[in-house]
C-alpha positions in Angstrom: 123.1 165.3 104.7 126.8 163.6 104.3 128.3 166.9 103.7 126.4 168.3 106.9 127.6 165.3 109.1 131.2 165.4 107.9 131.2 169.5 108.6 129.9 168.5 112.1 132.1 165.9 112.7 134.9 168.2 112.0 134.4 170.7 113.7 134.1 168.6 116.5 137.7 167.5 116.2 138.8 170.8 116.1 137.1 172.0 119.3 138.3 168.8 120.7 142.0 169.9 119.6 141.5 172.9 120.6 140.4 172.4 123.8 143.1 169.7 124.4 145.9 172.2 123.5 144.9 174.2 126.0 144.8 171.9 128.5 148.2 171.2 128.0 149.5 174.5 128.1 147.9 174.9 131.4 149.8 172.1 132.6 152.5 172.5 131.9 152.7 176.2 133.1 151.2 174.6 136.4 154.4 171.9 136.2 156.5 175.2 135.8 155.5 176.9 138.7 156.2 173.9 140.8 159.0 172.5 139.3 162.7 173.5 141.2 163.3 176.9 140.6 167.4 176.5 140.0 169.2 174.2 137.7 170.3 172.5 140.5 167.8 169.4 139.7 170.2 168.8 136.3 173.5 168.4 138.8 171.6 166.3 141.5 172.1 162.9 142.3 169.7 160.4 141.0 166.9 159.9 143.3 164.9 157.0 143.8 161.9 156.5 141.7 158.7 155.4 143.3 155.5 153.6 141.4 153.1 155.8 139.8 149.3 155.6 141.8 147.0 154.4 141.2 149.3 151.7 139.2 148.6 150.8 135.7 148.2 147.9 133.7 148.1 148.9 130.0 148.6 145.0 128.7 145.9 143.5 130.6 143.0 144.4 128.2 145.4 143.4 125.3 146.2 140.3 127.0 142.3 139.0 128.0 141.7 139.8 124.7 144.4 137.7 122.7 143.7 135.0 125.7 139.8 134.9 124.7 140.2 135.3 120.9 143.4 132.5 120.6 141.6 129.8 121.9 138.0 130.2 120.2 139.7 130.7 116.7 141.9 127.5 117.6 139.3 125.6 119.0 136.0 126.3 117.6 134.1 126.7 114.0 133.7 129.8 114.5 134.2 132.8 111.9 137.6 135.1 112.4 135.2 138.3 111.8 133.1 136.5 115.3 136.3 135.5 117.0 137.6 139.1 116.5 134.5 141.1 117.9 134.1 138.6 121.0 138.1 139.6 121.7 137.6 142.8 121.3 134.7 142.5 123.4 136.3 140.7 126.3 139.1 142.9 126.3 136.9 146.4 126.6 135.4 144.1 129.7 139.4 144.0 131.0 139.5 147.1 130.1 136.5 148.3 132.6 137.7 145.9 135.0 140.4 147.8 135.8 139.5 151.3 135.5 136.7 150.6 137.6 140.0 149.3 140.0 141.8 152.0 139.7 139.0 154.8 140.3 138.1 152.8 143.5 142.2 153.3 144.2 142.2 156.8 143.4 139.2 157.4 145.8 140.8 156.1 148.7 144.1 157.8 148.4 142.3 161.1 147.8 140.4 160.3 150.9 143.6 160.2 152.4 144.9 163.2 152.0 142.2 165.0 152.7 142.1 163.5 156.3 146.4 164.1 155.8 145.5 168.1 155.0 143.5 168.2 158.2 146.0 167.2 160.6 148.8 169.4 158.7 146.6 172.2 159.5 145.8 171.4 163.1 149.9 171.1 163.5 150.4 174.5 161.4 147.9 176.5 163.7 149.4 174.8 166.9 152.8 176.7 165.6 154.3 173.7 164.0 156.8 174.2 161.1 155.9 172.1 158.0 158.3 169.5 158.4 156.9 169.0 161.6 153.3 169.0 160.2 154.0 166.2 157.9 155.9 164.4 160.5 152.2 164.7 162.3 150.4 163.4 159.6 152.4 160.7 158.9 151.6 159.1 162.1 147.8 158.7 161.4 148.2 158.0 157.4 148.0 154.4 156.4 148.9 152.7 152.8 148.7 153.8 149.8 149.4 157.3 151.0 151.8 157.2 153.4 155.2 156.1 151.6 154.3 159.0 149.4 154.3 161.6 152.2 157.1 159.6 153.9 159.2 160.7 150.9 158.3 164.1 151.1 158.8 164.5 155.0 162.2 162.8 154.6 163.8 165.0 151.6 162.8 168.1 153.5 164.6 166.5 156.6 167.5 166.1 154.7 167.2 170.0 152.8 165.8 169.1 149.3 163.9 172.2 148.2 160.5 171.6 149.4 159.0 172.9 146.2 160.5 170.2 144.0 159.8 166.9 147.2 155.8 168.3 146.7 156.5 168.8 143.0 157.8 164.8 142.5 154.7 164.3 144.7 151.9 165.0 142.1 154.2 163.5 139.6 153.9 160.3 141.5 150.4 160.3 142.1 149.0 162.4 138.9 145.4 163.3 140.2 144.0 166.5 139.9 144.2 166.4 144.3 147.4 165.8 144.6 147.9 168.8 141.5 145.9 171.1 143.6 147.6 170.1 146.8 151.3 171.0 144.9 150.2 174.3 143.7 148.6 175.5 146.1 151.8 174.8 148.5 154.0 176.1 145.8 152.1 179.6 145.0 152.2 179.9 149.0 156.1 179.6 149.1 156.0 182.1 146.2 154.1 184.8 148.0 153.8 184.1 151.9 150.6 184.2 153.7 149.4 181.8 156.5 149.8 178.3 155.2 147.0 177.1 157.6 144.2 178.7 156.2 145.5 177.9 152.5 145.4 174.0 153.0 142.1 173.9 155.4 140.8 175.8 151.8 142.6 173.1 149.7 141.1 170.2 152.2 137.8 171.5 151.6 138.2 171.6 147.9 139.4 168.1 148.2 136.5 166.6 150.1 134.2 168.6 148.2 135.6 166.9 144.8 135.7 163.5 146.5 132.0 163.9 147.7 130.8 164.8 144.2 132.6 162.2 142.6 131.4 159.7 145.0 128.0 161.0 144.5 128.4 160.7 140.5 129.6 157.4 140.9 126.3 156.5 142.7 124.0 157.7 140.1 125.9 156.0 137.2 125.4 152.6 138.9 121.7 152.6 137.6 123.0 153.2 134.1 125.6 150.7 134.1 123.1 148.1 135.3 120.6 148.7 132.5 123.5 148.3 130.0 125.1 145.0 131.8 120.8 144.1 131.5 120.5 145.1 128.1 123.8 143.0 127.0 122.5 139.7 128.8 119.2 140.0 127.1 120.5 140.3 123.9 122.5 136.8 124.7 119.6 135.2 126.1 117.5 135.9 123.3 119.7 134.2 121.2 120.6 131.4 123.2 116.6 130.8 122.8 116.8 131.4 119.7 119.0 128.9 119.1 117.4 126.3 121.4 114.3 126.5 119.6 115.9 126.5 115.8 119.4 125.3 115.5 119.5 124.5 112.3 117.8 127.6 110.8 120.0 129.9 113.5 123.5 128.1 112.6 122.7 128.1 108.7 122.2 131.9 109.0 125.7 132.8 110.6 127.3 130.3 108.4 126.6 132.9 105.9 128.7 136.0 105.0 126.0 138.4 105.9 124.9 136.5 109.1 128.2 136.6 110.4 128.9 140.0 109.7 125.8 140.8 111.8 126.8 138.9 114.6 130.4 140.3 114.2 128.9 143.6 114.1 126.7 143.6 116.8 129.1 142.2 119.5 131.7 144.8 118.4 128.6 147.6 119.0 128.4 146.4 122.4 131.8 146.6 123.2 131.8 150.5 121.8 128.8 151.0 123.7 130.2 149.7 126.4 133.0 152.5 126.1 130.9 154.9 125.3 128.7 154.6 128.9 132.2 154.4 130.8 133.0 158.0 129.2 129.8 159.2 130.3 129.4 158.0 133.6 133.0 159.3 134.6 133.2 162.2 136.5 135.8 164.6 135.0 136.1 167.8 136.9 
């Protein structure tokens, strides 16, 4: 049975490999189509660098977690192995926290440019160049995704190669969108064709991928809940626990075995609590 589980397990890697590999590739010949097609980006002046969106915050989790775990070990009786899982537990809540924030960011901006594709389009079958469709949408955009088109519009204005202002575009906010929007703009100055009807298709894609996502979002809220319930219960049960036998409850995690159950099971929650984020995420 050990041997069977250890086959499964790797081959599971392996497909995961695999599968990231490929991934990459396609990347990165996506980044190649997109990317300036001369080696004039090596001679260029430097060019200033906006903030990645949505922004990160890698040492929060890292931080809440040290905070929480600093001050228990310092200030209370309690075991290293107990102080350790409750870190690592408040930091996976961190953790959550803000890629809960961020998805909520990353919603809005691709909102955004979907309503920012529209009115391109509307300007681009009126007989508006391109510059001029972006100067279009730029009047209606608000924040977050407006300094981000801004730039675009105003290196085209001043005669950057329009492939590499969209390209720095989807570097700058690196959702699949924004990837889409890039290519698709990049393939079209690549082979012609009517612009218009290529980003009303793109907008639609968009829109279609926000509504799905929105919709998957939803139906993972009644999951989440009956974790966040299941989680509370398990503290409440011992708080009675506790209330109703101190002596016997605080004897038993004195012990080694105690608390490396309590240990244990408060560092379960926290990979649980992982383990539902991964599910419930959209990734399409």
């Amino acid at each position: 049975m050990t041997l069977l589980l250890l086959l499964a397990g790797s081959i599971a890697l392996v497909l995961l490999w695999r599968w990231h590999q490929a991934r990459s590739v396609a990347l990165a010949r996506l980044d190649a189509l997109i990317a300036q097609p001369d080696a004039e980006a090596e001679s260029a002046p430097a060019r200033r660098r906006m903030a990645s969106f949505p922004p990160r915050y890698p040492l929060v989790a890292p931080g809440v977690a040290a905070g929480v775990a600093v001050p228990l070990w310092i200030f209370t009786p309690l075991p290293v192995q107990v102080v350790g899982a409750v870190g690592l537990l408040a930091g996976v809540l961190a953790y959550l926290v803000e890629e809960h924030r961020r998805e909520q960011q990353a919603a809005l901006i691709e909102s955004q440019l979907a309503a920012a594709i529209d009115l391109m389009v509307g300007s681009l079958r009126a007989g508006a160049s391109l510059l001029a469709a972006f100067e279009s949408a730029l009047e209606e955009i608000e924040a977050p995704l407006r300094p981000y088109v801004q730039e675009v519009a105003g290196r085209i204005r001043l005669g950057d190669d329009p492939r590499s202002a969209v390209h720095d575009l989807q570097v700058h906010v690196p959702l699949e969108t924004f990837r889409l929007f890039a290519t698709s703009l990049a393939v079209h100055w690549e082979v012609g064709g009517s612009l218009a009807t290529t980003l009303a298709t793109v907008g639609r894609t968009v829109r279609d991928r926000t509504e799905l996502s929105r919709r998957v979002r939803a139906q993972g809220v009644e999951s989440n809940a009956s974790v966040a319930v299941v989680l509370a219960i398990a503290y409440v049960l011992g708080f009675l626990m506790w209330r109703t036998n101190p002596d016997r409850l605080e004897a038993f995690v004195a012990t080694a075995f105690g608390t490396l159950l309590v240990a244990g099971a408060i560092s379960l929650q926290a990979v649980g609590l992982i383990w539902m984020s991964r599910l419930s995420r959209s990734q399409f």
